[in-house]
DRENDOZA-815073 format. One line per 3 residues: number of its first residue (from 1); their letters; for each residue z, y, x of C-alpha. Coordinates in steps of 0.5 Angstrom, whole numbers, plus 500, padded with zeros to 3 digits. Each point is the difference from the previous one (the first is absolute). Layout:
// DRENDOZA-815073
NUM) A) Z:Y:X  ...
END
This chain:
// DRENDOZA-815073
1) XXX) 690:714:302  495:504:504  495:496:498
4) XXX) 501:501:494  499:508:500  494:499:505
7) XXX) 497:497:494  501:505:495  499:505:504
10) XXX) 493:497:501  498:498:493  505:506:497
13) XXX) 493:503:496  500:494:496  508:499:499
16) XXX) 503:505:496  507:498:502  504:496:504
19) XXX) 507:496:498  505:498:505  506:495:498
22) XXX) 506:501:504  506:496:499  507:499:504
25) XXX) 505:496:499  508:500:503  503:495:503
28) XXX) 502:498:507  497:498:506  500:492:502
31) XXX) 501:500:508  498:492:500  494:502:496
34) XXX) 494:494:502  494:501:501  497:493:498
37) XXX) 504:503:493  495:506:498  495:497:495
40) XXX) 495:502:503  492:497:500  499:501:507
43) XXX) 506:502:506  495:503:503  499:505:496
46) XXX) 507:501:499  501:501:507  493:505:501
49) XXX) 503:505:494  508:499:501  503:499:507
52) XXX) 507:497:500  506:504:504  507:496:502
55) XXX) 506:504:500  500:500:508  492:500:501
58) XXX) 497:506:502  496:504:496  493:501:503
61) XXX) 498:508:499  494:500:502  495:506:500
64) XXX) 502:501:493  507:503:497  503:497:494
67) XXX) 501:505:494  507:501:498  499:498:494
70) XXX) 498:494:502  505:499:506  505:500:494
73) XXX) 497:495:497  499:495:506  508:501:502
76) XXX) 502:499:494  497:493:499  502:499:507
79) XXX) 507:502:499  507:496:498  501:506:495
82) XXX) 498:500:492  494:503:499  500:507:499
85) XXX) 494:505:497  496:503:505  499:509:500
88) XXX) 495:499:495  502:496:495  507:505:500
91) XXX) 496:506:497  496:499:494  495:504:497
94) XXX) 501:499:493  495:505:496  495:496:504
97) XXX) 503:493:498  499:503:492  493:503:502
100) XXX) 494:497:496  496:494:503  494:503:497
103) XXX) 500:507:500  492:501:498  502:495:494
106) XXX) 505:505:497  501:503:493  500:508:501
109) XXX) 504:503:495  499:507:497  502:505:507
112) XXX) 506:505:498  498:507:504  505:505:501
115) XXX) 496:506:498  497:495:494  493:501:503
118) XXX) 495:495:502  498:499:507  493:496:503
121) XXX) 502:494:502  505:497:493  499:493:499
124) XXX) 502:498:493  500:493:497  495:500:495
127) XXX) 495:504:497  505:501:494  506:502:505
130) XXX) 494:506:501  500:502:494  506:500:498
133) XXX) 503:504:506  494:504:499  501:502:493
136) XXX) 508:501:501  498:505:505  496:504:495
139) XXX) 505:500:495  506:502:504  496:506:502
142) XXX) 496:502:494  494:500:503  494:496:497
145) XXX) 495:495:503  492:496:498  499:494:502
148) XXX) 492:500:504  501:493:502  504:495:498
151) XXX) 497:493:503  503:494:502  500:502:507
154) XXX) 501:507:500  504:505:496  497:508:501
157) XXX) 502:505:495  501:508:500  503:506:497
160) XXX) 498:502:493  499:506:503  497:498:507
163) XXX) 494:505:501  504:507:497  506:500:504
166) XXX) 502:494:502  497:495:505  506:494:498
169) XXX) 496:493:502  503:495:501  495:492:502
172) XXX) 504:494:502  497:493:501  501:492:501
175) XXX) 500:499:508  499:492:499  503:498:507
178) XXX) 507:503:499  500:499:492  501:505:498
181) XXX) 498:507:497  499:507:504  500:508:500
184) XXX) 493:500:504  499:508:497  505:505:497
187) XXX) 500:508:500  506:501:500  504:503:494
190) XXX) 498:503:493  499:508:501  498:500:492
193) XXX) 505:505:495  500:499:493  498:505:494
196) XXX) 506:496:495  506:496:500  500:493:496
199) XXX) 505:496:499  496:493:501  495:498:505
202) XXX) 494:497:500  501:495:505  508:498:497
205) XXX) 497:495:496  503:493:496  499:496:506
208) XXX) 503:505:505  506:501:495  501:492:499
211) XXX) 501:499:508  504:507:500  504:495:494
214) XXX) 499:493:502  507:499:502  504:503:494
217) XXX) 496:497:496  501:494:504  507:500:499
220) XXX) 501:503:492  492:497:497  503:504:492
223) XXX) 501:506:505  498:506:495  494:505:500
226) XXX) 504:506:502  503:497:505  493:499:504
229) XXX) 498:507:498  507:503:504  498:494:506
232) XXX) 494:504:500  502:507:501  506:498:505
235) XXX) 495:497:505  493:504:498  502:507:498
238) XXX) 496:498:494  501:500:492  495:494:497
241) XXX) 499:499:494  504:495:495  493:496:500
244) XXX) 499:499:508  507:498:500  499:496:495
247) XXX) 493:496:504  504:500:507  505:496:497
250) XXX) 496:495:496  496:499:506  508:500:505
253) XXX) 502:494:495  493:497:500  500:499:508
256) XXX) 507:498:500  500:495:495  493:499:498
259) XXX) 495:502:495  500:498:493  494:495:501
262) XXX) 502:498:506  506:497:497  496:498:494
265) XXX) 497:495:506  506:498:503  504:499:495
268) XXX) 497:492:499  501:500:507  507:502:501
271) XXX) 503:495:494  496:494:503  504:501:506
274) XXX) 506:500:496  499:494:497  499:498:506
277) XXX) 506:501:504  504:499:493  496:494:497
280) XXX) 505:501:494  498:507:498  497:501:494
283) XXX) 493:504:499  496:500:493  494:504:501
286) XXX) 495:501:494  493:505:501  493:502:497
289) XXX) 493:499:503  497:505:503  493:503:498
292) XXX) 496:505:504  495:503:495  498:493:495
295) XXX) 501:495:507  506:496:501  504:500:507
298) XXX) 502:494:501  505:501:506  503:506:498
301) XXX) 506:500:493  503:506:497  508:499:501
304) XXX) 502:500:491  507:497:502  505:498:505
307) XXX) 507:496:499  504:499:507  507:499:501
310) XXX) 503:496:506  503:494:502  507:504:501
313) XXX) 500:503:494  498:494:496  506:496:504
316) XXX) 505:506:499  500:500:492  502:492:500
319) XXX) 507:503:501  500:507:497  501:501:493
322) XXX) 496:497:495  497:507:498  493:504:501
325) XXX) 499:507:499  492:502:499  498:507:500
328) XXX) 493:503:503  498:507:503  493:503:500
331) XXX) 497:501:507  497:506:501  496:499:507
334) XXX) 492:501:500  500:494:495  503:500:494
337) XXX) 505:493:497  507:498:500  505:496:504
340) XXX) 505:495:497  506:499:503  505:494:497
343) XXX) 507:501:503  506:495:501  508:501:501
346) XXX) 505:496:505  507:500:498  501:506:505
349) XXX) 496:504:496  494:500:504  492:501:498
352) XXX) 496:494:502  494:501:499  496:494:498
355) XXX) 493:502:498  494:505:500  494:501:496
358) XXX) 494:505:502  497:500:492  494:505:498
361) XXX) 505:503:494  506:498:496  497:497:496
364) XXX) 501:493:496  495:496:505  504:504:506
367) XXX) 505:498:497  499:492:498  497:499:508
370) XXX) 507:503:502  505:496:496  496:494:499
373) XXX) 500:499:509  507:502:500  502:495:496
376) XXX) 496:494:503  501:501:507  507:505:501
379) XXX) 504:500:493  500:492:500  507:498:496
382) XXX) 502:501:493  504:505:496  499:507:503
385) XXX) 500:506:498  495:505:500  501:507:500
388) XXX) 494:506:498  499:505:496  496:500:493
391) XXX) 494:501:504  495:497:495  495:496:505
394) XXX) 507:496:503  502:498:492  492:498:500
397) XXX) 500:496:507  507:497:497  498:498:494
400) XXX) 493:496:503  504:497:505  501:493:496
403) XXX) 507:501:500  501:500:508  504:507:498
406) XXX) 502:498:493  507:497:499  503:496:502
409) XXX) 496:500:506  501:507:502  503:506:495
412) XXX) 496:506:499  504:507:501  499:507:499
415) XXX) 503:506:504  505:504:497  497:507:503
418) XXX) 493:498:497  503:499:494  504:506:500
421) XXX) 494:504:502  497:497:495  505:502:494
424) XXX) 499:507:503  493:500:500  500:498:493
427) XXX) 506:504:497  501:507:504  508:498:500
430) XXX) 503:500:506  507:501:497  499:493:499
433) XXX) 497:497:507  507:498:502  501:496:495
436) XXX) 495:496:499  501:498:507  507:499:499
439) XXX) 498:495:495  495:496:504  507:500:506
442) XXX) 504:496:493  502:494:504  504:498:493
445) XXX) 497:500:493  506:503:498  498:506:505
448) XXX) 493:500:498  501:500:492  505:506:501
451) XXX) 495:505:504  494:496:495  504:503:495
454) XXX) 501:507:502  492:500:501  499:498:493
457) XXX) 504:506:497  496:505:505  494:497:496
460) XXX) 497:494:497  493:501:504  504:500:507
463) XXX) 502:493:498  494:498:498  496:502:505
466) XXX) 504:496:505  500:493:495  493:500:502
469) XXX) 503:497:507  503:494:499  507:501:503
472) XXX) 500:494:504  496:504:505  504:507:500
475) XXX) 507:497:498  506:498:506  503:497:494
478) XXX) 493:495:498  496:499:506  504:494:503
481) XXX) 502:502:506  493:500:503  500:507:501
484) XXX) 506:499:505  502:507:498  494:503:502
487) XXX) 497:505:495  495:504:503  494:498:505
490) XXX) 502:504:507  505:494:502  505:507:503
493) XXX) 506:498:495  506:497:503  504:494:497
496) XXX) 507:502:498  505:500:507  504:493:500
499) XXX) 505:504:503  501:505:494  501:494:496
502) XXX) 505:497:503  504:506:501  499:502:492
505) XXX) 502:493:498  507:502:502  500:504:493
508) XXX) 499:493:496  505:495:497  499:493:499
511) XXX) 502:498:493  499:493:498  495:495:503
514) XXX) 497:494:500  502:495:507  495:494:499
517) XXX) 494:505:497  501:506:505  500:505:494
520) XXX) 504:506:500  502:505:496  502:506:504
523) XXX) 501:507:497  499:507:504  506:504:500
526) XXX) 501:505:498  494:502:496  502:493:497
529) XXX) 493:497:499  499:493:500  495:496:503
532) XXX) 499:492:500  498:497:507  497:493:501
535) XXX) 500:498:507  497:493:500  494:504:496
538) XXX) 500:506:504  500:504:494  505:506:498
541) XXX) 500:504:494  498:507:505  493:497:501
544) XXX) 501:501:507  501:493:503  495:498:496
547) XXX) 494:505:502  501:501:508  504:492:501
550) XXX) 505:504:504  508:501:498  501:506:496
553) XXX) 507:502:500  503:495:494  497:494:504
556) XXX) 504:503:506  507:501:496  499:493:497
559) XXX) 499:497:507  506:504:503  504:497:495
562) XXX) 498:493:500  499:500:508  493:499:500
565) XXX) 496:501:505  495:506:497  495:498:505
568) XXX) 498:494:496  498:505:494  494:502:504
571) XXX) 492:498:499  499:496:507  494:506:500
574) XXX) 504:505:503  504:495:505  498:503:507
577) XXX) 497:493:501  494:502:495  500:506:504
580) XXX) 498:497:506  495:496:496  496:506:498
583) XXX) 499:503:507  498:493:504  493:500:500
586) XXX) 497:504:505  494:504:501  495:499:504
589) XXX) 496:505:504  492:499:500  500:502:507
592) XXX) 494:503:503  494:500:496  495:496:505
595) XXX) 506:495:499  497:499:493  496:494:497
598) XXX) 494:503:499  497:503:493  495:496:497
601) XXX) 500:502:493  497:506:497  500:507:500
604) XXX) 504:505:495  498:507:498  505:503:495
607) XXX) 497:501:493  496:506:500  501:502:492
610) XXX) 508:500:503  498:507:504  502:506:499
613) XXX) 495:505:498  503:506:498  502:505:504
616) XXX) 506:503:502  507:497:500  501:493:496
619) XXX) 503:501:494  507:496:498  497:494:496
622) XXX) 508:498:498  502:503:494  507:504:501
625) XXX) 506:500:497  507:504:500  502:494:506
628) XXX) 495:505:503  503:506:499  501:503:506
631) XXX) 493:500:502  499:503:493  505:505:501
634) XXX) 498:502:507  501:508:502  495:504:499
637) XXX) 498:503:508  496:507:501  494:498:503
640) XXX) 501:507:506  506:500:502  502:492:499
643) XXX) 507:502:497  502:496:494  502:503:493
646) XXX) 494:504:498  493:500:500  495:504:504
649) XXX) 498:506:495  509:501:499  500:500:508
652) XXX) 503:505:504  497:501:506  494:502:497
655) XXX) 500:508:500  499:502:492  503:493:498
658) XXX) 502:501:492  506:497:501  503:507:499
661) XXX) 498:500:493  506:496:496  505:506:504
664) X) 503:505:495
END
């Protein structure tokens, strides 16, 4: 040990640090302990460094004292007793065990003062740190600045008024031996005044106000412009505009979750990575060449279509019911297109997702590339139902589909909402919205012909119009069965409770029936309506049976009269070992992305003719319909005082308002 400290001591000027590893262990002392078992190279090197002291031996003192601590340690091994820590090892330094090994190595942050002035000597981590505690201080204090040099090794800036009035300067620079930045000039605080009052600052610019914001954004990314705006005023003092707001939540959400470009690039990147940690994931890109000027890039394609779904979900829809229901939805980001969704449904009526599509528009090609990959790679077996609305690029792709969409393999179907919407579009009767929807609900044809009936008396052309349609792809009573008593596109209706019918059954008589057939004729009491019911065809007269293959309630009457199990009347879809089927598979996490396979393919740019160009916000590119009504019907908001009910020129608040001028 003490050559070691001569050593460093010596050569200290070229060693910056010294480490020293201690380590004790606890045990208990050996008192038959042998000298000839001590590994050792040489015993006399063990006898020149460690002399042996027996329990009855006597100590040789000698001209030096033995340190306590020391002594401590030696009686301990020399003692019978179990080993006991010595005085220093009693009291621990704990800030000095979390003190930083390399304290000329560490990140300084932005320094927090008292009195919120800067001091000669600040360290801060970066020159950006610099910046920003620079300009926080400007603006909390209403004062202003001009940078004179701003260099990767120095930051100097003064006043906006230094020379009339205020001498505020303030210089700070890279010291390359601590790593960091320092204060090396500062005047102290401003002494200017200002002739006026603003309500923005010239320094709260967007990049200020995103890293005010970054965590709201963060947590809600859809978070709305007015609410940066009262962020702003609660942490600033400063009301800014709708635009700086507007940019400094751009600019928060681009380096959360990345530019637009950039996730252009990544996209190939991120789906390679997918299949290859889910080999059975399906992804179908379709691009277009690139061209700079006339020149043709050869490593670079403009993204012009993707389809995607997941292994999972691909897996899932085995088991759900045989039904898809398509829509698309415009995007409305920096670039223009649509993203189509094809949905399923598990017999606990919950949406499983089973395809995705980034297309240009919806169009008949979008719309062709999205169906005809579903129904390759997801939608596999035969005899489902397709439900959409009446949109005609999805009739177009259906009918290109070589029959893949065309019975019998699939059965086309239209939403009863579009088509009401649609009636109302055409007719301005929405005395009649009901129903027309009421005879897309008939389950039995004798339903359907009586509402059919009451249309036709209100006008030929009302009936009209809906013959167009072929009645198999609005109708319950004729679509058979593939519908699975779904009627519209948005999956949120629930199936008759199996509860509620067994309780309704107890209202119904068995009349006659059939044993070796299993039909039955059963009659509701006490309106006396009669309905036939044949088990073994899973058929009744209601409709209900037949449309969603579970028991309506003259199934469970015929059931509770014969003693059968009414268990046996349900489709094997909605049996809890289907459900199970539906989740098994797993998704797999892509992990950290150095863990990824390495891209080697092209790079893509979005489309440039998909830019927005024109200023302001996006205009809503779907058409709206009264299923929108309350977005239309939105009340009207005074632009002064924010209370709804009026407009700004009927406000109160305002003094000579004319909202005097109807009073008597």
């Amino acid at each position: 040990m003490q050559d070691m400290l001569s050593m460093y001591i010596g050569n200290r000027s070229q060693i910056s640090f010294l480490e020293l590893y201690v380590e004790f262990e606890q045990s208990e002392a050996d008192r038959n302990i042998l000298r000839e078992e001590y590994n050792s190279d040489s015993e006399e090197e063990f006898e020149s460094n460690y002399e042996f002291v027996g329990p009855d031996g006597d100590e040789d003192q000698g001209d030096e004292t033995m340190a306590p601590d020391v002594t401590e340690v030696t009686n301990a091994l020399a003692n019978e007793v179990p080993f006991e820590e010595p005085s220093f090892m009693r009291a621990l330094d704990l800030e000095a065990m979390h003190a930083l090994e390399f304290p000329e190595y560490m990140t300084a942050e932005v320094p927090i003062v008292a009195d919120g002035e800067f001091a000669i000597g600040m360290e801060f981590s970066s020159r950006e740190a610099v910046i920003k505690a620079v300009k926080e201080y400007t603006i909390r204090r209403s004062v202003d600045y001009r940078v004179y040099e701003s260099e990767p090794l120095t930051f100097y800036a003064k006043c906006t008024q230094y020379g009339s009035g205020c001498d505020w300067v303030i210089r700070v620079s890279l010291i390359s031996r601590k790593y960091c930045w320092v204060i090396r000039r500062y005047n102290g605080s401003h002494t200017c005044t200002r002739a006026t009052i603003s309500q923005d600052h010239s320094k709260l610019d967007s990049i200020t106000i995103a890293e005010a914001i970054k965590p709201l954004v963060e947590a809600d990314p859809s978070i709305k412009v007015k609410s940066v705006i009262a962020e702003v005023q609660s942490k600033f003092n400063y009301t800014v505009s709708y635009r700086k707001a507007w940019l400094a939540k751009q600019r928060a959400v681009e380096k959360i979750f990345g530019g637009w470009e950039a996730s252009y690039k990544a996209l190939p990147i991120w789906m390679e990575a997918m299949c290859h940690k889910e080999p059975s994931a399906v992804i179908h890109f379709e691009t277009m060449p690139a061209y700079q000027g006339d020149d043709l890039v050869g490593d670079i394609r403009v993204l012009h279509r993707v389809f995607w779904s997941y292994y999972p979900c691909i897996r899932a829809f085995r088991h759900c019911k045989p039904i898809v229901q398509v829509d698309g939805t415009h995007l409305y980001g920096k670039y223009k297109g649509c993203l189509l969704v094809a949905v399923s449904q598990d017999d606990n009526n919950n949406i499983v997702p089973i395809a995705f599509a980034i297309v240009e528009g919806e169009t008949s090609d979008a719309w062709h590339f999205f169906l005809s990959n579903m129904r390759q790679h997801v939608v596999t077996r035969d005899g489902v139902g397709l439900i959409s609305d009446r949109h005609e690029s999805i009739n177009a792709a259906v009918e290109r589909s070589n029959g893949a969409w065309s019975p019998p393999r699939a059965f086309h179907m239209f939403c009863i909402r579009h088509i009401e919407s649609n009636f109302l579009r055409k007719f301005k009767a929405p005395y009649l919205q009901k129903l027309v929807v009421n005879i897309g609900y008939s389950r039995t044809v004798r339903e359907y012909e009586v509402r059919y009936q009451r249309l036709r008396e209100r006008g030929e052309a009302y009936t009209n119009w809906l013959n167009r349609i072929p009645r198999e792809q609005y109708a319950l009573a004729f679509d058979g069965g593939y519908r699975w008593g779904h009627m519209t596109t948005n999956l949120v209706e629930c199936i008759n409770s199996l509860h509620a019918n067994q309780l309704a059954s107890g209202n119904i008589q068995i009349s006659c029936f059939d044993r070796q057939n299993e039909v039955f004729e059963v009659r509701e009491m006490p309106s006396g309506m009669e309905f036939a019911v044949d088990l073994r065809g899973m058929r009744c007269d209601c409709g209900e049976f037949q449309v969603d293959r579970l028991p309506c309630r003259h199934v469970f009457a015929c059931c509770a009269n014969q003693r059968l199990d009414w268990q046996l009347y349900v489709h094997d879809v909605y049996k809890m070992d289907q459900v199970r089927r539906v989740y098994r598979a797993r998704f797999r996490p892509l992990g950290n992305p150095t863990t990824w396979p390495a891209y080697n393919g092209p790079r893509f740019i979005p489309n440039p003719y998909l830019r927005r160009v024109t200023k302001g916000r996006p205009r809503m590119t779907r058409f709206l319909n009264e299923m929108d009504t309350r977005m239309l019907r939105r009340p009207r908001r005074c632009t002064l005082c924010g209370a709804e009910g009026h407009s700004r020129s009927r406000c109160r608040q305002v003094a000579g308002s004319n909202t005097n001028r109807d009073a008597p």
